[in-house]
SERO-413116 format. One record per residue (C-alpha): x, y, z; residue number from 1; residue in three letters. Coordinates in Angstrom, 1 decimal, always signed. Example, Ala and Ser with C-alpha at 12.3 -4.5 7.8 and 13.67 -1.06 7.14 Angstrom:
<sites>
<site x="+12.3" y="-4.5" z="+7.8" pos="1" code="ALA"/>
<site x="+13.7" y="-1.1" z="+7.1" pos="2" code="SER"/>
</sites>
This chain:
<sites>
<site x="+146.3" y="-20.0" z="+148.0" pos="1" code="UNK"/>
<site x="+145.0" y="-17.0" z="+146.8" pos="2" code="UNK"/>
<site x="+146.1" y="-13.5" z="+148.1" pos="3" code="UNK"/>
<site x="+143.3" y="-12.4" z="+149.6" pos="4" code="UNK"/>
<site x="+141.9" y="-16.0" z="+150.9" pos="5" code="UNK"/>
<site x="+140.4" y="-15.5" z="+154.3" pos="6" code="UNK"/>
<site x="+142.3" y="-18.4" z="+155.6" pos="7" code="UNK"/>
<site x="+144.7" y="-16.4" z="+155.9" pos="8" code="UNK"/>
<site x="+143.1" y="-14.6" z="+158.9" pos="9" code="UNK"/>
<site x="+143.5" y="-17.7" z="+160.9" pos="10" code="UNK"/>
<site x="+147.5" y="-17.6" z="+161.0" pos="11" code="UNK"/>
<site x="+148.9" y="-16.2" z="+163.9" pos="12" code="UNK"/>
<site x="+145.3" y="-15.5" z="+165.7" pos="13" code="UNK"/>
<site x="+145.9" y="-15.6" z="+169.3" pos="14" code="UNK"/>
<site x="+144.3" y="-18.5" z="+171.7" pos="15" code="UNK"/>
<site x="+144.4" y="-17.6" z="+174.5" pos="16" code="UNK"/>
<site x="+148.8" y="-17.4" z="+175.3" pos="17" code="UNK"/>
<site x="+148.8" y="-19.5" z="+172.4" pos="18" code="UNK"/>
<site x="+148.3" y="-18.6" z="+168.8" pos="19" code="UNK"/>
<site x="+147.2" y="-20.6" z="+165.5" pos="20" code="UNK"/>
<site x="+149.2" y="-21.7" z="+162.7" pos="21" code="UNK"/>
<site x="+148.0" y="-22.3" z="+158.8" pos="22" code="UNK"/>
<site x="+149.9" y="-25.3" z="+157.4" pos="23" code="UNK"/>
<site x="+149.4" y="-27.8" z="+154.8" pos="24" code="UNK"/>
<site x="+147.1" y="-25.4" z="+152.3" pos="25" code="UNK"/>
<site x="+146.7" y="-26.9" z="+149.1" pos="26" code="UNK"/>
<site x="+143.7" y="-27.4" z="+146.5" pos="27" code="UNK"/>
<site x="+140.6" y="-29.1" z="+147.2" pos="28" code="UNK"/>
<site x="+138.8" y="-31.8" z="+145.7" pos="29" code="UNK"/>
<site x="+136.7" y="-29.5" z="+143.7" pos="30" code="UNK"/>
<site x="+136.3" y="-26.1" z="+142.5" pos="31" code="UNK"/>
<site x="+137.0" y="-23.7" z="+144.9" pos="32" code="UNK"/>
<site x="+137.6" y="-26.1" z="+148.1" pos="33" code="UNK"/>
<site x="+141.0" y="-25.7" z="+149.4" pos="34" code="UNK"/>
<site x="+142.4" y="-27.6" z="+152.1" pos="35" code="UNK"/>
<site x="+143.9" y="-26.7" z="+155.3" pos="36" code="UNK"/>
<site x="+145.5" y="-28.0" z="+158.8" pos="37" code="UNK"/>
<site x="+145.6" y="-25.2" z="+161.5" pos="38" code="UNK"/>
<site x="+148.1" y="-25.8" z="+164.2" pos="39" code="UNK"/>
<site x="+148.6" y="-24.9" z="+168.0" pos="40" code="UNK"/>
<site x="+151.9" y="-23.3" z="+168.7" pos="41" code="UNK"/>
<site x="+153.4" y="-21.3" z="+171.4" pos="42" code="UNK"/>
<site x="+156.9" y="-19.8" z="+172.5" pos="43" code="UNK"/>
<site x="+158.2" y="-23.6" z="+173.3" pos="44" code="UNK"/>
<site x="+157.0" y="-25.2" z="+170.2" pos="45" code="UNK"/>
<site x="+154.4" y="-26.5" z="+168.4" pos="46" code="UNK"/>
<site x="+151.5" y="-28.9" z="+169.9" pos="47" code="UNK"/>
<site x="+150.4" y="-32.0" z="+167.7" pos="48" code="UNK"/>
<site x="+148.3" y="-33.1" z="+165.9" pos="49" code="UNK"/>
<site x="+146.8" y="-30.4" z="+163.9" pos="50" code="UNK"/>
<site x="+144.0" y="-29.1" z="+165.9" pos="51" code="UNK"/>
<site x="+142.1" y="-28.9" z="+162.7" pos="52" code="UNK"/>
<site x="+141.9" y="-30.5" z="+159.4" pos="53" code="UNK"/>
<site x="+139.6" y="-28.9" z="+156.9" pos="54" code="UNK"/>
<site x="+138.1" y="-28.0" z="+153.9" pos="55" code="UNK"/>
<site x="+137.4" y="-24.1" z="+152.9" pos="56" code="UNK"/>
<site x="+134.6" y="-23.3" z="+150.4" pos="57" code="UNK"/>
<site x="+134.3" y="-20.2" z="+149.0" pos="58" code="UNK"/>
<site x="+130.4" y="-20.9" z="+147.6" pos="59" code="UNK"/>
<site x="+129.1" y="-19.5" z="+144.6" pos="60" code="UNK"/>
<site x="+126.0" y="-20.1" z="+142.1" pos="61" code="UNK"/>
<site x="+123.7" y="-19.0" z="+145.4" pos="62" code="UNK"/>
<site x="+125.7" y="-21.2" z="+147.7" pos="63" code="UNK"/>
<site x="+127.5" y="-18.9" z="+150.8" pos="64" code="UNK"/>
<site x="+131.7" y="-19.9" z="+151.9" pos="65" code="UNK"/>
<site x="+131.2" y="-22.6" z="+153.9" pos="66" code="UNK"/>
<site x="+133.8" y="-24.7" z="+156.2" pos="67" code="UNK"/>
<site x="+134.2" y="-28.8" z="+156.7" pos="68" code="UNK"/>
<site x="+136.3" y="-30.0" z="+160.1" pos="69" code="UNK"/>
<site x="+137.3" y="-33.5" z="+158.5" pos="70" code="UNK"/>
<site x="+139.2" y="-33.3" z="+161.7" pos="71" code="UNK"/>
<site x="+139.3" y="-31.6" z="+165.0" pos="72" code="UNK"/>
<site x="+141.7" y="-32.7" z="+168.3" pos="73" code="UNK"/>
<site x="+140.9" y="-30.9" z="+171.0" pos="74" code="UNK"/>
<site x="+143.4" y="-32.5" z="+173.2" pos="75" code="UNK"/>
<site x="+146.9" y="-32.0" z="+172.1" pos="76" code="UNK"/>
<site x="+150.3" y="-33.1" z="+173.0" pos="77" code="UNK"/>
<site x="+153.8" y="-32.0" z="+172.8" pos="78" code="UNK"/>
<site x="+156.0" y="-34.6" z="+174.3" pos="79" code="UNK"/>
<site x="+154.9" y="-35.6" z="+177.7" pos="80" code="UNK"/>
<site x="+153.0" y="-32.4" z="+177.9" pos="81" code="UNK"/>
<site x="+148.8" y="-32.1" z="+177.0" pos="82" code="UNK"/>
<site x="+147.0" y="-29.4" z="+175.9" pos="83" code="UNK"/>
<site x="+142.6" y="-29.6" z="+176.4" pos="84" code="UNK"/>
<site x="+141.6" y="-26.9" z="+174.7" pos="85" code="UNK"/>
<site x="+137.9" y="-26.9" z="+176.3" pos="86" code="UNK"/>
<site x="+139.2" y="-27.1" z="+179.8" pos="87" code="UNK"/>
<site x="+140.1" y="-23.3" z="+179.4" pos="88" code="UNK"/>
<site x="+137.8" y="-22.4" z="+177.3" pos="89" code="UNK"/>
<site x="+140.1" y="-22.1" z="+174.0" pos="90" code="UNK"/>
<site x="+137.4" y="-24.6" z="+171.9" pos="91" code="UNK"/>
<site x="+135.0" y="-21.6" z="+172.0" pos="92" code="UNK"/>
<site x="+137.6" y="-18.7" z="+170.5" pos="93" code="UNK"/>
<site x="+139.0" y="-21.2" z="+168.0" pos="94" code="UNK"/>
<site x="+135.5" y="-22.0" z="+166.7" pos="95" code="UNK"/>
<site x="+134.7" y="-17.7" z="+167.2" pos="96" code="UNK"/>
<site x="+137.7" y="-17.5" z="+165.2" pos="97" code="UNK"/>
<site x="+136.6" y="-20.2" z="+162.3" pos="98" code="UNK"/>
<site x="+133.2" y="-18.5" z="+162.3" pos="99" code="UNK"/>
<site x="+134.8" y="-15.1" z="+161.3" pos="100" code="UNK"/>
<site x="+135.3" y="-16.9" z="+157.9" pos="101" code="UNK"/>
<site x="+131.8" y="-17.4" z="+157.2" pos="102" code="UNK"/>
<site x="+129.1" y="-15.1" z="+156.1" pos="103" code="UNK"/>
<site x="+125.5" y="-15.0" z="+158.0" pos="104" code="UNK"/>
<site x="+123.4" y="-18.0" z="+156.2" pos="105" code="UNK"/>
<site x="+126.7" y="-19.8" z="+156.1" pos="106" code="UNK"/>
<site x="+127.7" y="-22.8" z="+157.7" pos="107" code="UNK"/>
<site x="+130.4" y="-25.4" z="+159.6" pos="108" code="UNK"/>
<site x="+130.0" y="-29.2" z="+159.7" pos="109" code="UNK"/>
<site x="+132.5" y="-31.0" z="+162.1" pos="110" code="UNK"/>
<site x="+132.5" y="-34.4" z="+162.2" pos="111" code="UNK"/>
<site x="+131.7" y="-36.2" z="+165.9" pos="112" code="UNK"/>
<site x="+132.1" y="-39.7" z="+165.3" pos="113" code="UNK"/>
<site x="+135.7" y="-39.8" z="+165.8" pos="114" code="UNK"/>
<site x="+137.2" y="-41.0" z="+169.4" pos="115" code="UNK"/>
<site x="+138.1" y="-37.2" z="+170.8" pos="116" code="UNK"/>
<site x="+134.2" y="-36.8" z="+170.8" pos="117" code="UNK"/>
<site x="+132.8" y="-39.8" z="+172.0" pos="118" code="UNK"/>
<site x="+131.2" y="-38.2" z="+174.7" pos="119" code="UNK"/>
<site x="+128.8" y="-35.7" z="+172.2" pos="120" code="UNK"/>
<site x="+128.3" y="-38.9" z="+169.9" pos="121" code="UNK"/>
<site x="+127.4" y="-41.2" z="+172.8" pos="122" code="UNK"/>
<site x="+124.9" y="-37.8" z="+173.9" pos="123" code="UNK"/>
<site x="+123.5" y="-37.4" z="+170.3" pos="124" code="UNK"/>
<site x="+122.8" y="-41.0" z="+170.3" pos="125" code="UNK"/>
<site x="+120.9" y="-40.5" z="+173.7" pos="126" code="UNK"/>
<site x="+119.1" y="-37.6" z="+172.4" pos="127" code="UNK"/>
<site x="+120.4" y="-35.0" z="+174.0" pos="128" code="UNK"/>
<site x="+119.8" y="-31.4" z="+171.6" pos="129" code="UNK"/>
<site x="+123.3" y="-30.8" z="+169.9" pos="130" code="UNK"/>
<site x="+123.9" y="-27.4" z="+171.6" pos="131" code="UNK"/>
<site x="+124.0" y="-29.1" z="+175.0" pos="132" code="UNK"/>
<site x="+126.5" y="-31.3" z="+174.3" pos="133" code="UNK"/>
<site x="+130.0" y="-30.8" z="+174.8" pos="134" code="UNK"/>
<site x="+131.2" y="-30.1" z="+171.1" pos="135" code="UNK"/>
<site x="+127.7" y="-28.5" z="+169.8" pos="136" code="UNK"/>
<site x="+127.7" y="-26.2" z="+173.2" pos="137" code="UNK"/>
<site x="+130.8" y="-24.7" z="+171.9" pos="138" code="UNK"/>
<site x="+129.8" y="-24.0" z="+168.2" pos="139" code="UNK"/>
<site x="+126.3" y="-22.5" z="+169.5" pos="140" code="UNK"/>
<site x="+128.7" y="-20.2" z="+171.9" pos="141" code="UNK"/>
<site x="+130.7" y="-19.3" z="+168.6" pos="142" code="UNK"/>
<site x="+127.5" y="-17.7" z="+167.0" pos="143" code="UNK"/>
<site x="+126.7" y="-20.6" z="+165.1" pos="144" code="UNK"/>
<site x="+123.0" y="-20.5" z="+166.7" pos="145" code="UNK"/>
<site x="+121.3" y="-23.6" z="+164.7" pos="146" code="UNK"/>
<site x="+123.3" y="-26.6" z="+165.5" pos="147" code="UNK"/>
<site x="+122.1" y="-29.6" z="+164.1" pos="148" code="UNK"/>
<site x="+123.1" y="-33.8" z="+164.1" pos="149" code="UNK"/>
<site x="+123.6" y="-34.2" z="+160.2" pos="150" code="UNK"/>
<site x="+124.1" y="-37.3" z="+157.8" pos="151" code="UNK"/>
<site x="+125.3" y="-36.1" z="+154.4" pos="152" code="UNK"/>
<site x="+126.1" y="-39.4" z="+152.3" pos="153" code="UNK"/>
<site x="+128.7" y="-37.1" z="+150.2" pos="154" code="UNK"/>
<site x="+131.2" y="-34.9" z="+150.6" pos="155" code="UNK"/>
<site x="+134.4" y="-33.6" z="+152.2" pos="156" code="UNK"/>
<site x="+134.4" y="-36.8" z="+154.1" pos="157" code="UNK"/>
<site x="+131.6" y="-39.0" z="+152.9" pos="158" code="UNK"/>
<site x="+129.6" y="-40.8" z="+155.0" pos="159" code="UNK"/>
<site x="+130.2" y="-39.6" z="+158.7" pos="160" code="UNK"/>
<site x="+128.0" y="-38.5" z="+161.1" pos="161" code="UNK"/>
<site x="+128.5" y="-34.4" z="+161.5" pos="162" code="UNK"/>
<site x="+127.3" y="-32.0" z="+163.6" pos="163" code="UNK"/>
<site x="+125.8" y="-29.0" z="+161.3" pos="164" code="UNK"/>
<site x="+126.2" y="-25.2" z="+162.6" pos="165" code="UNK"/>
<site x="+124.5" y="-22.4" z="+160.8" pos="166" code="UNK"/>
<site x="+125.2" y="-18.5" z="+161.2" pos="167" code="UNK"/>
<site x="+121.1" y="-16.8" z="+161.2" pos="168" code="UNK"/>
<site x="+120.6" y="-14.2" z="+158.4" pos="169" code="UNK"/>
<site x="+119.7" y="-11.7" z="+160.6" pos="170" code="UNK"/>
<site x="+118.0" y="-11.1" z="+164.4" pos="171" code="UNK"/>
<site x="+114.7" y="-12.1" z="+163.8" pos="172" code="UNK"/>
<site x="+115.8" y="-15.7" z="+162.4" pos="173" code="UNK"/>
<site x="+118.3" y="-15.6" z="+165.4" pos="174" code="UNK"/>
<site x="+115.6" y="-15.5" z="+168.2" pos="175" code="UNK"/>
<site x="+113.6" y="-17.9" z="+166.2" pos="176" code="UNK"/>
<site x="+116.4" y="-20.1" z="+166.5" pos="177" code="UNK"/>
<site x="+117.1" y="-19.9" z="+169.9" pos="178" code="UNK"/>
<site x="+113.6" y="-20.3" z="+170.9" pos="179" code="UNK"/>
<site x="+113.4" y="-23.5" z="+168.8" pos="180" code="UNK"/>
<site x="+116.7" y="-24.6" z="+171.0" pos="181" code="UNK"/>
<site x="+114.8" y="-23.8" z="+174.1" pos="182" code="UNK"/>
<site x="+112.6" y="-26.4" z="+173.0" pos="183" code="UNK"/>
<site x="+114.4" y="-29.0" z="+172.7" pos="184" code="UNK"/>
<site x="+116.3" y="-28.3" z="+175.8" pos="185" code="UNK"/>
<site x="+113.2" y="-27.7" z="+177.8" pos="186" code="UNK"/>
<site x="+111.9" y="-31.0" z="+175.8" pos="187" code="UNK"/>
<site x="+115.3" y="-33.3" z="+177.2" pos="188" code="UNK"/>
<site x="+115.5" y="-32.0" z="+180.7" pos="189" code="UNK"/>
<site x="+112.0" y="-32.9" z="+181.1" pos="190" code="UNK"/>
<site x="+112.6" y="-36.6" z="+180.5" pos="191" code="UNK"/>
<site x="+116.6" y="-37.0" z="+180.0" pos="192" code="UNK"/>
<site x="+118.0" y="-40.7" z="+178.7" pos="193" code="UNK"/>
<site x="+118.9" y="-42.9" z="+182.0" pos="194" code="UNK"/>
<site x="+122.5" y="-43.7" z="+180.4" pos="195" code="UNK"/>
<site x="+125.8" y="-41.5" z="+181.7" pos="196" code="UNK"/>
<site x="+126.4" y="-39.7" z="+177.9" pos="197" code="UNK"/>
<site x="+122.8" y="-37.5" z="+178.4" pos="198" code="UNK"/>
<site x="+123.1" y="-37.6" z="+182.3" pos="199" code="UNK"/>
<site x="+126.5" y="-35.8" z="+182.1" pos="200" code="UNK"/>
<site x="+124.8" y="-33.1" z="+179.6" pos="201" code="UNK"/>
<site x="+122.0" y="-32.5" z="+182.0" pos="202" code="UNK"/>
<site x="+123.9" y="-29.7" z="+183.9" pos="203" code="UNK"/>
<site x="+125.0" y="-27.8" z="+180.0" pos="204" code="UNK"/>
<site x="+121.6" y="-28.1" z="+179.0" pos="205" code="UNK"/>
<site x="+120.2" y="-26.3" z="+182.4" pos="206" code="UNK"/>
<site x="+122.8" y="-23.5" z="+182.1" pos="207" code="UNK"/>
<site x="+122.2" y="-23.0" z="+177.9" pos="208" code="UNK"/>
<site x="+118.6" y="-22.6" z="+178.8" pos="209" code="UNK"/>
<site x="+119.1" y="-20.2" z="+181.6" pos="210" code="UNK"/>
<site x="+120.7" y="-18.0" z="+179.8" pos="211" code="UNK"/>
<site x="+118.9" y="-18.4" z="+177.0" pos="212" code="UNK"/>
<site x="+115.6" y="-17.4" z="+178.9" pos="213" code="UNK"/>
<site x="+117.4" y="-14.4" z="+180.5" pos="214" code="UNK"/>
<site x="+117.9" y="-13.2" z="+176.9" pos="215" code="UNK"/>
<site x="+114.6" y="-13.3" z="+175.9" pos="216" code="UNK"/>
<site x="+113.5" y="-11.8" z="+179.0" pos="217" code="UNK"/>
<site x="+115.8" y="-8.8" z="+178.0" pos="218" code="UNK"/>
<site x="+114.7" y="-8.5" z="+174.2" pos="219" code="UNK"/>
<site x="+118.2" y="-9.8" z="+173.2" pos="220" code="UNK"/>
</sites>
């Protein structure tokens, strides 16, 4: 890994009374991809698995750094001992911390068809807007304000359903964003899916849009 790779701002960043480890970095599949696990540690040990398993891109030829979660466990172990990260909040400074990484205009793709996030899959399914379910709620709190369900038939892990985040250029496409979430969360609450995957995103949704009305309110 080069010197100055901005992976390397991800090991030792503080979560919460824990703090991230870099392990496992080693070339990508193509040019300019490297790979990477980040791990959870803390002054007892180290939590598996790897909370993330990814892909960094550092763009080029008009494409901006861009990062793939080919993995992502947010419920950890260490022996008989479990670690949520969401049920403290720590899901939304890891993802803060990941979106450090990338530039405005950039983006992160994190695949959600995987057990640990049945629930957003089941929701997406349902149609419930990404950013009120639990995984997408969580990118759109890191800054990632466009959070999209995404099929991309190739790539860093070919063929799996993916929730798409982007960073907005600048304020203007920010609040254009947001308003087109408010949308779609106005849109689902108005008529949410009978089935318990969109019912248990009913009460996100509310909240989101709340807040997001109270911004606009105050020109933010």
């Amino acid at each position: 890994m080069a010197s100055h790779s901005p992976l390397q701002n991800l090991d030792g960043r503080k979560l919460g009374v824990h703090w991230l480890r870099l392990a496992a970095v080693r070339a990508g599949e193509k040019s300019g991809w490297t790979r990477f696990d980040l791990v959870v540690s803390e002054e007892k040990g180290e939590f598996a698995p790897p909370v993330v398993e990814g892909v960094y891109s550092a763009g080029g030829r008009g494409v901006l750094p861009w990062i793939e979660l080919l993995a992502y466990e947010p419920r950890l172990r260490r022996g008989s001992e479990t670690f949520d990260l969401a049920a403290g909040g720590l899901d939304r400074e890891l993802f803060t911390a990941i979106a450090e990484l990338i530039p405005p205009g950039g983006h992160l793709m994190v695949g959600c068809e995987t057990p640990p996030h049945h629930d957003t899959y089941q929701a997406l399914l349902k149609g419930v807007p990404p950013a009120a379910t639990p995984l997408g709620a969580a990118l759109f709190a890191a800054g990632f304000r466009k959070v999209k369900f995404f099929y991309l038939a190739e790539g860093g892990w070919e063929g799996q359903q993916k929730l798409w985040a982007e960073k907005p250029l600048d304020e203007k496409m920010r609040r254009d964003w947001e308003g087109a979430t408010a949308d779609q969360l106005r849109q689902f609450l108005a008529a949410p899916a009978d089935h318990a995957a969109a019912q248990a995103c009913v009460p996100r949704a509310q909240k989101l849009l709340g807040e997001l009305l109270a911004g606009e309110k105050s020109g933010g």
